[in-house]
C-alpha positions in Angstrom: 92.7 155.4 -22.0 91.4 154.5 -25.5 91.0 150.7 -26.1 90.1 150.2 -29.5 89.7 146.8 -30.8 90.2 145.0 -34.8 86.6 145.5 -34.6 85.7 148.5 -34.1 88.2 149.8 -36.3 87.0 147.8 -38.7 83.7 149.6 -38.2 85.2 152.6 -38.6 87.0 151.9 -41.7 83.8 150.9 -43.3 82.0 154.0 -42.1 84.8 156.2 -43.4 84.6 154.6 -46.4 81.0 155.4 -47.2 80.9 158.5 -46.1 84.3 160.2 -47.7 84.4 157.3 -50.7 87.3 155.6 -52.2 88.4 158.1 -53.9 89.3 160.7 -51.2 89.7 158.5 -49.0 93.8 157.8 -49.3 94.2 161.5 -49.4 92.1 162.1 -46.3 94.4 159.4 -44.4 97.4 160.8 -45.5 96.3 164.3 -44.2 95.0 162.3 -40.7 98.4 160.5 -40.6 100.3 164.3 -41.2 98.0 166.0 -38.5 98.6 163.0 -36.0 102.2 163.0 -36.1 102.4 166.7 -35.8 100.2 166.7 -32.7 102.8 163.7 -31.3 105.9 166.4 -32.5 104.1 168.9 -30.4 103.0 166.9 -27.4 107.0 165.7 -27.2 107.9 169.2 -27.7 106.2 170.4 -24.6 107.2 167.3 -22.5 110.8 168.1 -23.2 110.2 171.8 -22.1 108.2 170.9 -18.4 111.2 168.2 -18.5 113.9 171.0 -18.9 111.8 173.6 -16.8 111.6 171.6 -13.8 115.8 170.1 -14.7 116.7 173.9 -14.3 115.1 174.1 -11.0 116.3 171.2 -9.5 119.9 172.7 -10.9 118.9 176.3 -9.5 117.8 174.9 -5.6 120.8 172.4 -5.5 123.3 175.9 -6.2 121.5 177.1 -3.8 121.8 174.5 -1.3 125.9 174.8 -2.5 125.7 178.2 -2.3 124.5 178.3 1.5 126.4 175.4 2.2 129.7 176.9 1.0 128.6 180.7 3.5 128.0 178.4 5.9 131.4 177.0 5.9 132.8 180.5 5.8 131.3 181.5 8.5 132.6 178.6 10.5 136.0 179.3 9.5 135.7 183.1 10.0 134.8 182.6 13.8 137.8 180.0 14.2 140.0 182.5 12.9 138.7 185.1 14.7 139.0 182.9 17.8 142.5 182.1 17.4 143.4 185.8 16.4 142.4 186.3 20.2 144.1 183.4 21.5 147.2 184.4 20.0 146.6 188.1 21.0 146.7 187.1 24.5 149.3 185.1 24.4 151.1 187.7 23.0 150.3 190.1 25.9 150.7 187.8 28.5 154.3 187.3 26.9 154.7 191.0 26.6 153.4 192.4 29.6 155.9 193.3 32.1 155.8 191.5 35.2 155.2 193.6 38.5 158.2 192.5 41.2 154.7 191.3 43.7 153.8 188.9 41.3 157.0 187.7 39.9 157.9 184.0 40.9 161.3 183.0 42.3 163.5 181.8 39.6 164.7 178.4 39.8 168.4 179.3 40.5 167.0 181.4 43.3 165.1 179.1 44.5 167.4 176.0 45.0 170.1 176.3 47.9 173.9 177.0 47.0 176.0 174.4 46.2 178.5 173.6 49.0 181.5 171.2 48.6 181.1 168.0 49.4 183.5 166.5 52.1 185.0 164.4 49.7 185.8 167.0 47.2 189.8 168.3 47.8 189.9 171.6 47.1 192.5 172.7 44.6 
C-alpha cells in the first residue's frame, strides 16, 4: 500500500530537518516512534477482538448444530421406544387374550392319531 523507497525517505529526512531543526528533532522522533507503536498496540488490539468475536460465533453455531443434532437423536430414539412399547403391548395382548373355542387350533396331541401296538410288540 505505501512503497516508500531510501530516497524518498531521504527527502523526507532532509525536509524534516529543516523545518523542525536539529534540535527538536530527536524529541519529535521519539514522540512519532511512541504514537506509531501505540496505533500498532491498538490496531492488534482490535484484530484480536473481531478475531475473538467471530471465534465465539463459530463456537456458538457449532453448539448449535450439537445442540439440534443431539434433539434430533432424541427424537429418533423416542419414536423407537415408543414403537417397541407397542410392539411389546401387543404381543402382550395377543398372549393374554383368551382364545374363543371357534378359533382355537387343534393341539398337536389332538391332532396326531392314537398310538396302537404294533404287531410285534407282546403285550405284557
Amino acid at each position: 500500500m505505501f512503497d516508500f523507497s531510501l530516497p524518498e525517505l531521504m527527502v523526507v529526512m532532509v525536509v524534516a530537518l529543516v523545518v523542525i531543526g536539529p534540535e527538536r528533532l530527536p524529541k519529535v522522533a521519539r514522540t512519532l516512534g511512541h504514537l506509531w507503536g501505540r496505533a500498532q498496540r491498538y490496531v492488534n488490539g482490535v484484530k484480536a477482538d473481531i478475531e475473538r468475536d467471530m471465534a465465539v460465533d463459530e463456537f456458538r453455531q457449532l453448539q448449535q448444530k450439537i445442540q439440534s443434532e443431539a434433539s434430533a437423536l432424541e427424537q429418533s430414539a423416542n419414536r423407537t421406544v415408543q414403537t417397541l412399547d407397542d410392539q411389546v403391548q401387543q404381543i402382550n395382548e395377543a398372549v393374554v387374550k383368551p382364545i374363543s373355542p371357534t378359533q382355537a387350533p387343534q393341539s398337536s396331541l389332538q391332532a396326531q392319531s392314537p398310538v396302537e401296538p404294533s404287531p410285534d410288540a407282546k403285550p405284557g
